[in-house]
C-alpha positions in Angstrom: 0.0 0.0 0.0 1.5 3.4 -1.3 0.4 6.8 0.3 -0.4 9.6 -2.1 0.5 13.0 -0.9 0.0 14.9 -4.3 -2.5 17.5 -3.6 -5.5 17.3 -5.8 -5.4 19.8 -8.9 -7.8 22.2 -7.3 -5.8 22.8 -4.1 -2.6 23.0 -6.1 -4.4 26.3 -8.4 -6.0 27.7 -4.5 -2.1 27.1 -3.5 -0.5 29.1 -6.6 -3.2 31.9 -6.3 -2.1 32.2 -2.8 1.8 32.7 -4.0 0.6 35.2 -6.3 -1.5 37.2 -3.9 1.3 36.8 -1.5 3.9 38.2 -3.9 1.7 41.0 -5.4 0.9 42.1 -1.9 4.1 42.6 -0.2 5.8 43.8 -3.7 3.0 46.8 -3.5 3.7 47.2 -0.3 7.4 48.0 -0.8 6.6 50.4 -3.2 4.4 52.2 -0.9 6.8 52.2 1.6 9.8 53.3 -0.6 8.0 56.1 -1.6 9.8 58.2 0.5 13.5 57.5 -0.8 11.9 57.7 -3.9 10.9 61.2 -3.1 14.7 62.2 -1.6 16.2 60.8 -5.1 13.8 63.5 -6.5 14.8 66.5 -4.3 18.7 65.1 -4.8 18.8 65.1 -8.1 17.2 69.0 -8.3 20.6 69.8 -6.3 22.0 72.8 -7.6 25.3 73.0 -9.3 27.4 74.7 -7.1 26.3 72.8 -4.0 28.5 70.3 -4.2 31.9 71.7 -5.1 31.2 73.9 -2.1 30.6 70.8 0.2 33.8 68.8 -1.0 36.5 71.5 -0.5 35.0 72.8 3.0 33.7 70.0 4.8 32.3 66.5 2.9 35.7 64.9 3.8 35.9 65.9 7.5 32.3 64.4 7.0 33.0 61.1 5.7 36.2 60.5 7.9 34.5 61.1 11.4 31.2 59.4 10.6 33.1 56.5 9.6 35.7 56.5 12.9 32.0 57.2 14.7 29.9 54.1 13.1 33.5 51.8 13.7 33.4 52.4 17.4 29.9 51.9 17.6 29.8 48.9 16.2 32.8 47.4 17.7 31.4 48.8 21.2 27.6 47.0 20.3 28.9 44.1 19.1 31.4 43.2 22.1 28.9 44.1 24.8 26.1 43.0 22.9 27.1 39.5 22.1 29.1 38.8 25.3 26.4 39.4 27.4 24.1 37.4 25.4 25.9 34.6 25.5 26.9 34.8 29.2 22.9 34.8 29.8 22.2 31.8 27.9 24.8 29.9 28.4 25.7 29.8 31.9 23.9 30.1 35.5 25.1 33.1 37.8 24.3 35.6 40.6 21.1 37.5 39.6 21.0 36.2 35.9 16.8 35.8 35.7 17.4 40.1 36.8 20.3 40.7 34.4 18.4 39.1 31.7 16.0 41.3 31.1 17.7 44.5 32.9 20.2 44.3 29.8 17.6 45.6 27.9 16.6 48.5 29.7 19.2 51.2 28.0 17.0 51.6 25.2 14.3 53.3 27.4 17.1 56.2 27.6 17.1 58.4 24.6 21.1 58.4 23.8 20.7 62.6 23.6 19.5 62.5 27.0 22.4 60.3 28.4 24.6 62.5 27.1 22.8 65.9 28.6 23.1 63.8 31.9 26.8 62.2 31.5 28.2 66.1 30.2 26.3 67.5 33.9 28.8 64.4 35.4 31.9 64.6 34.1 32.2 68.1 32.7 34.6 70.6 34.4 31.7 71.8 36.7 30.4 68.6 37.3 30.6 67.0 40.4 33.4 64.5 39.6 35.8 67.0 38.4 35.1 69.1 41.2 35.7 66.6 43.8 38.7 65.7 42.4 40.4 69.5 42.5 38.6 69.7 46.3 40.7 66.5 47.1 44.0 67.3 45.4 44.0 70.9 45.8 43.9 71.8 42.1 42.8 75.1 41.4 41.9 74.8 37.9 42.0 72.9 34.7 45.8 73.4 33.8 46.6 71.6 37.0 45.5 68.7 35.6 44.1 66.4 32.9 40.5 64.8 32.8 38.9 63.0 29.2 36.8 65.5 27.5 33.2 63.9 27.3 32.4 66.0 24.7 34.5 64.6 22.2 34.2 61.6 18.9 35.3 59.4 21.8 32.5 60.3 24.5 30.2 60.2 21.4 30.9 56.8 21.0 30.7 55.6 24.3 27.7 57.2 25.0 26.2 55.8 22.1 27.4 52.7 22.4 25.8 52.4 25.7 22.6 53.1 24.5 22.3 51.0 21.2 24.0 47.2 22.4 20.4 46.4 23.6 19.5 45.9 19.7 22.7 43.3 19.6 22.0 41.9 22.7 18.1 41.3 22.1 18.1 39.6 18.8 21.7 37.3 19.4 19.8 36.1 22.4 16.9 34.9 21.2 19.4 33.2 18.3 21.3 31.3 21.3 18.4 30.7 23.2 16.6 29.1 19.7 19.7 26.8 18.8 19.7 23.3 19.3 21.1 22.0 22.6 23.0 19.2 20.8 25.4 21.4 18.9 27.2 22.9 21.7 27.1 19.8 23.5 28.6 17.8 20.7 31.5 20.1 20.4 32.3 19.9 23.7 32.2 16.4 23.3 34.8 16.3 20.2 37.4 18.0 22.8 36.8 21.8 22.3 36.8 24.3 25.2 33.5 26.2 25.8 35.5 28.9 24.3 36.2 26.5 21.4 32.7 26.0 21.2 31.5 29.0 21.3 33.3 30.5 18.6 33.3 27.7 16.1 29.4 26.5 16.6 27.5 28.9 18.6 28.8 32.6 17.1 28.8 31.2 13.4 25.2 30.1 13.9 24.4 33.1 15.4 25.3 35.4 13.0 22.1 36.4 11.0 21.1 38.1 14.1 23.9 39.2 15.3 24.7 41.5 11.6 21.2 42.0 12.0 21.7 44.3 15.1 24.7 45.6 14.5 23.2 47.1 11.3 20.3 48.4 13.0 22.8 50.0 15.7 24.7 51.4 12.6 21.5 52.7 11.0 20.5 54.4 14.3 23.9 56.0 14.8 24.3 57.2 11.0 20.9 58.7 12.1 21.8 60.0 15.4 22.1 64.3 15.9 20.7 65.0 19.4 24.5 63.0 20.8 26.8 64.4 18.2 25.1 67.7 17.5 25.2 68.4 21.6 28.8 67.1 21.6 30.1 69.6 18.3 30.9 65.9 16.2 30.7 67.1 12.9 29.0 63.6 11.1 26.6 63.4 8.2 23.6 63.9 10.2 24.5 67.4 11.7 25.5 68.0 7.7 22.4 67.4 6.6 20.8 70.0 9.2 23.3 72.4 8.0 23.1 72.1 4.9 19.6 72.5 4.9 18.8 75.0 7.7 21.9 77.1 7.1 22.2 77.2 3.5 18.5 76.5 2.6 18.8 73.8 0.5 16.8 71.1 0.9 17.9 69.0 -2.0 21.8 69.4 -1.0 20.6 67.6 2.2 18.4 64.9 0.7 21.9 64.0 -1.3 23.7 63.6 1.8 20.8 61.5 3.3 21.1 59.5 -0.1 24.8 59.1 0.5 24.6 57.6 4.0 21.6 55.1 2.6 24.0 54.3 0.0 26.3 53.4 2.3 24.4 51.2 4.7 22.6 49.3 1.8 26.6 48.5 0.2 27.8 47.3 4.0 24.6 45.2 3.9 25.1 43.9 0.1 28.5 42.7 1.1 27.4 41.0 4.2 24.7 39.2 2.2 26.9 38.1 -0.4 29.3 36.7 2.1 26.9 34.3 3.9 24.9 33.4 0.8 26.0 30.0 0.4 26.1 29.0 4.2 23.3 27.8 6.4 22.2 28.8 9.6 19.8 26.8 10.3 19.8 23.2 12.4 17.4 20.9 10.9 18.0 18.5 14.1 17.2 21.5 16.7 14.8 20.7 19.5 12.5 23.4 21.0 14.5 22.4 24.3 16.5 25.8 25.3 20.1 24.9 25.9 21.5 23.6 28.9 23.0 26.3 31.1 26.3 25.7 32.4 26.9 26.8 36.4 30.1 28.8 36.7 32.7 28.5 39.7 32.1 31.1 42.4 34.8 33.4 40.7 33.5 33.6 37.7 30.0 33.7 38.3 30.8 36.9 40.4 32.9 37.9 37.1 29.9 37.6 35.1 27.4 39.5 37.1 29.9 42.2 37.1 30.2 41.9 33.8 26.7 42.0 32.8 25.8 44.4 35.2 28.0 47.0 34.1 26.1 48.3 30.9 23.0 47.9 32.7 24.5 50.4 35.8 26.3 52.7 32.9 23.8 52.6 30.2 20.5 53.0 32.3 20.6 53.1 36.0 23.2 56.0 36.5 21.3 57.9 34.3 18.3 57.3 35.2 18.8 57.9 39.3 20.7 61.4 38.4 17.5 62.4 36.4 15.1 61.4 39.1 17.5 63.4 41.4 17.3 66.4 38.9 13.7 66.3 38.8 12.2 65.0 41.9 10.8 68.4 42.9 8.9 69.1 40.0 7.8 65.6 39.9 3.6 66.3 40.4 4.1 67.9 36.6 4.2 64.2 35.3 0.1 64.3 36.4 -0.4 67.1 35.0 -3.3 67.0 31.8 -0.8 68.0 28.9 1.3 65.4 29.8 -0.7 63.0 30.4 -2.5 62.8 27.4 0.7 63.0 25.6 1.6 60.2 27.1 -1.5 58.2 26.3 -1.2 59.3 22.7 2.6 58.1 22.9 1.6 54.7 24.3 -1.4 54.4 21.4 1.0 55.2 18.4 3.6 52.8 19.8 1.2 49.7 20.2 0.0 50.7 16.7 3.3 50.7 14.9 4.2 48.1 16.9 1.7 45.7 15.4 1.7 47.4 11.8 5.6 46.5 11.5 5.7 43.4 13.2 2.8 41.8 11.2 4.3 43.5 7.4 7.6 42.4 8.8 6.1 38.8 9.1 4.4 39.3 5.0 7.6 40.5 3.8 9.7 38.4 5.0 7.7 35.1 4.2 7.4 36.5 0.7 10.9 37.2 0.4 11.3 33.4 1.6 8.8 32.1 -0.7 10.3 33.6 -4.0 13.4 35.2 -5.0 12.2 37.9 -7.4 14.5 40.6 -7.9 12.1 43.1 -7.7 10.7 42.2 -4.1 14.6 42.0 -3.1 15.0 45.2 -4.3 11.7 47.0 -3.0 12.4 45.0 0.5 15.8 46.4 0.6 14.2 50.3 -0.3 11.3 49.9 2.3 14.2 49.3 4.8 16.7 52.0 4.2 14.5 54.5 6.0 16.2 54.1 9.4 19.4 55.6 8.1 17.8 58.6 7.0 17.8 61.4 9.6 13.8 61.4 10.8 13.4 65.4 10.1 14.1 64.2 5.8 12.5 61.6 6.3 9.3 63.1 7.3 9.6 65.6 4.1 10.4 62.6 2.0 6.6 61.3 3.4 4.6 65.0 3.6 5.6 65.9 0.0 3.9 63.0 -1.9 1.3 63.4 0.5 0.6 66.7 0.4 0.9 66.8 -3.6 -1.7 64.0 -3.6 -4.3 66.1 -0.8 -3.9 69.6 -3.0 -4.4 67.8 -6.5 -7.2 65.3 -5.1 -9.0 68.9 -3.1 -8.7 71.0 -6.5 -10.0 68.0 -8.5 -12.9 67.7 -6.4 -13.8 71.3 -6.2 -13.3 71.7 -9.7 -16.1 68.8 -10.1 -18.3 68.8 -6.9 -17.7 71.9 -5.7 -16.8 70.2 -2.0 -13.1 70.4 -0.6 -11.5 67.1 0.7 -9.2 68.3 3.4 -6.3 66.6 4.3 -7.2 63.2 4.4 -3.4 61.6 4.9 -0.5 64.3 5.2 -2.7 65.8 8.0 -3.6 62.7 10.1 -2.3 60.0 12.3 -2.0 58.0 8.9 0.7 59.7 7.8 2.3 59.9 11.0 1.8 55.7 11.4 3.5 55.4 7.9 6.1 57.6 8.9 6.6 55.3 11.8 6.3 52.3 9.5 9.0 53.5 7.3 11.2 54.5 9.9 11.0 51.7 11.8 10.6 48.8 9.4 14.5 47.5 9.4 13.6 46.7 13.5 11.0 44.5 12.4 12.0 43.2 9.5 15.5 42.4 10.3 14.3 40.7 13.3 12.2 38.8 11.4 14.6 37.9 8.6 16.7 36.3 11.4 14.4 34.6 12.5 13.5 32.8 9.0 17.2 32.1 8.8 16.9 29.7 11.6 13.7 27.8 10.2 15.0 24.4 7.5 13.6 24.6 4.6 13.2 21.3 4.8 10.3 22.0 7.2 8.7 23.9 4.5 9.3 20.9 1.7 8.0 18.6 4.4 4.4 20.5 5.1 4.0 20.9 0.8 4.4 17.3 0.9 2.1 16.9 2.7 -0.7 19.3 1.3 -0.1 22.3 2.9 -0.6 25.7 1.3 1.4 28.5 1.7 -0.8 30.7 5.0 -0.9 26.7 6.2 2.7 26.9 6.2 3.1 30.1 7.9 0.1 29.5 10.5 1.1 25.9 11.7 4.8 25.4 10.6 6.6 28.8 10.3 4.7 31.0 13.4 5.2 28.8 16.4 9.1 29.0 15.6 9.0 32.3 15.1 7.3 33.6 18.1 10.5 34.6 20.0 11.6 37.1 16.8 8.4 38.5 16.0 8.2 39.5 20.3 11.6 40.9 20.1 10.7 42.7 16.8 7.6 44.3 19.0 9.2 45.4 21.7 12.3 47.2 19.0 9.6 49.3 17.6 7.3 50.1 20.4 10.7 51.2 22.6 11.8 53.2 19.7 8.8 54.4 18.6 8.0 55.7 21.8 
């Protein structure tokens, strides 16, 4: 007796239809959403001459040198903290690890322009540390001595650094956490070291997520002005607000935004192309999490420390100096303004929040489902707009908007004799596609990783076996990716917010 798994002929057109709808859908929603780089490639290329001669014999090259020394330290900083303390919290068992686990998270709550008002009050020469030091040695000024200057490319970098390592930390976790107990254990039984281990099995498996976050920490620093603008860095981002505000051009600046999406979507390209042909994914993983190893009493102290230290320098510092600052005017927080701007803050979080996680989810399945060169590219688009500073960004969105509210009005007051109004570059829709857009590379990268870490053959399996393609993604591909599509969540309601 022979089972036949061939889905009858009517399924199999229900299934195709399906791929299509799928397809059509998430390559129309890509071009909606990379309608705003479309529009900055229109302002760019209405530049004016002179513009740019101007820009390369004054300042382009300062420019380009310290944003790239600014995004190297970043991303050196984010990836060491990030995916050391990851691993430490899924690997082994130590002093308040259940706390540290979730307390690692907590500097992205902290705007980085804030921890940088709050570090500059600290360590500037009339903060309280330097002036406690000259009480204590008798200095009388600063030519008696010599302290780092916060407000420097290196303070920048820390600073940021601090703030960002949660987006490394977040998604290599769940990567760890979702790999299959056997592989570490099998190493370790072949003779390697934990060390061993960990960098031949674990960080190799790991790595979709972990270039994941370190491009989303690149994409927020190339983005960042609040931190280097405060701390006179002279990057692309405080360019773009120069060149814009100070010499009134708006298209001079969209051409610097282009330039730094151009540069994040080569650094991705080339990352891409280097882990095409390798696989990530265990096909023998179990849903057990991996065995935790219990450290000796040295080195579980070591790794609290250790873990604890971003968490005290990143978010707890900060945050006690600011309670400090601002216990007295505390009642204010009650206050009805505030309040309700909170509640609207909360709303258009948990809104974005879903939006992104769920297209994030489309995308990505569709990107899984068929490699079309057109959904690549579009994909790609859709999820440059979290290198462009948010202040283009939003012009990029309100200009196509507002063309189609002023043509759609006259039209209708030509013919009807009614006016329309703004119906979306006046409304909380434009504002939750600005959101979407800006936000889209948390989700989706998130996502992405998380597909990475699903066998195909699990897919091959279920069409075997009859299943269509939302089956797939409802019975097969969802319970896997629960873990991501959280983590994706929580990215874009913290940063949204």
């Amino acid at each position: 007796m022979t089972l036949d798994v061939t889905a009858p002929a009517a399924d199999r057109r229900g299934h195709d239809r399906s791929y299509l709808v799928i397809g059509l859908v998430a390559v129309l929603a890509t071009g909606l959403l990379a309608l705003p780089v479309g529009a900055l490639i229109w302002f760019a290329s209405r530049v004016e001459p002179g513009i740019w001669p101007h820009l390369y014999d004054t300042v382009l090259g300062n420019y380009v040198v310290t944003t790239g020394l600014l995004a190297l330290g970043v991303g050196v900083g984010v990836t060491l903290i990030g995916v050391g303390a990851a691993w430490l919290v899924a690997a082994y068992e130590f002093p308040l690890r259940r706390t540290l686990e979730w307390a690692l998270m907590m500097p992205l709550a902290a705007p980085s322009y804030i921890v940088a008002f709050v570090y500059t009050d600290l360590l500037d020469y009339a903060g309280p540390v330097q002036s406690s030091l000259r009480t204590v040695f008798g200095w009388r000024n600063g030519a008696d001595y010599s302290f780092p200057e916060i407000r420097s490319l290196p303070g920048a970098i820390i600073i940021i650094t601090l703030v960002l390592y949660p987006y490394v930390y977040l998604l290599t976790r769940t990567a760890f956490l979702a790999q299959s107990r056997g592989a570490v254990e099998a190493a370790r039984m072949q003779g390697l070291s934990a060390r061993a281990a960990f960098w031949r099995v674990a960080m190799p498996m790991a790595r979709p997520a972990i270039v994941v976050g370190v491009a989303l920490a690149l994409m927020e620093t190339l983005n960042e002005y609040g931190t280097v603008d405060y701390f006179a860095v002279p990057v692309f981002s405080t360019g773009i607000f120069h060149v814009w505000i100070n010499m009134g051009s708006l298209e001079g600046a969209s051409g610097l935004a282009l330039m730094l999406v151009g540069a994040v979507a080569v650094l991705l390209l080339l990352e891409r192309r280097a882990r095409a042909d390798r696989r990530f994914a265990d096909p023998r993983a179990t849903r057990a999490a991996p065995a935790r190893q219990q450290l000796p009493t040295g080195r579980a102290i070591g790794a609290t420390l250790l873990c604890a230290l971003p968490v005290f320098l990143g978010f707890l510092l900060p945050f006690t100096l600011l309670i400090s600052s601002s216990w007295h005017r505390f009642d204010t927080l009650f206050s009805g303004d505030l309040a309700r701007a909170l509640l609207n803050s909360l709303e258009l979080a948990t809104l974005a929040a879903l939006i992104v996680t769920l297209l994030s989810l489309w995308l990505a399945y569709a990107g899984r489902l068929s490699q079309a060169p057109l959904l690549r590219l579009g994909t790609r688009l859709a999820s440059m707009g979290y290198a462009i500073p948010g202040s283009v960004l939003a012009i990029g969105i309100l200009a196509p908007f507002a063309a189609f509210d002023n043509a759609l009005d006259a039209m209708l007051r030509e013919t009807f004799g009614i006016s329309s109004g703004l119906l979306f570059s006046g409304t909380l829709f434009a504002l939750l596609f600005g959101c979407t857009v800006r936000f889209l590379a948390l989700g989706f990268g998130a996502t992405e990783a998380g597909f990475e870490r699903v066998p195909r053959s699990l897919d091959d399996a279920a069409r075997l076996l009859g299943s269509g393609p939302m089956d797939l993604i409802r019975r097969v591909h969802w319970p896997l990716l629960r873990a991501s599509s959280l983590t994706a969540a929580l990215l874009v309601f913290v940063d949204t917010l």
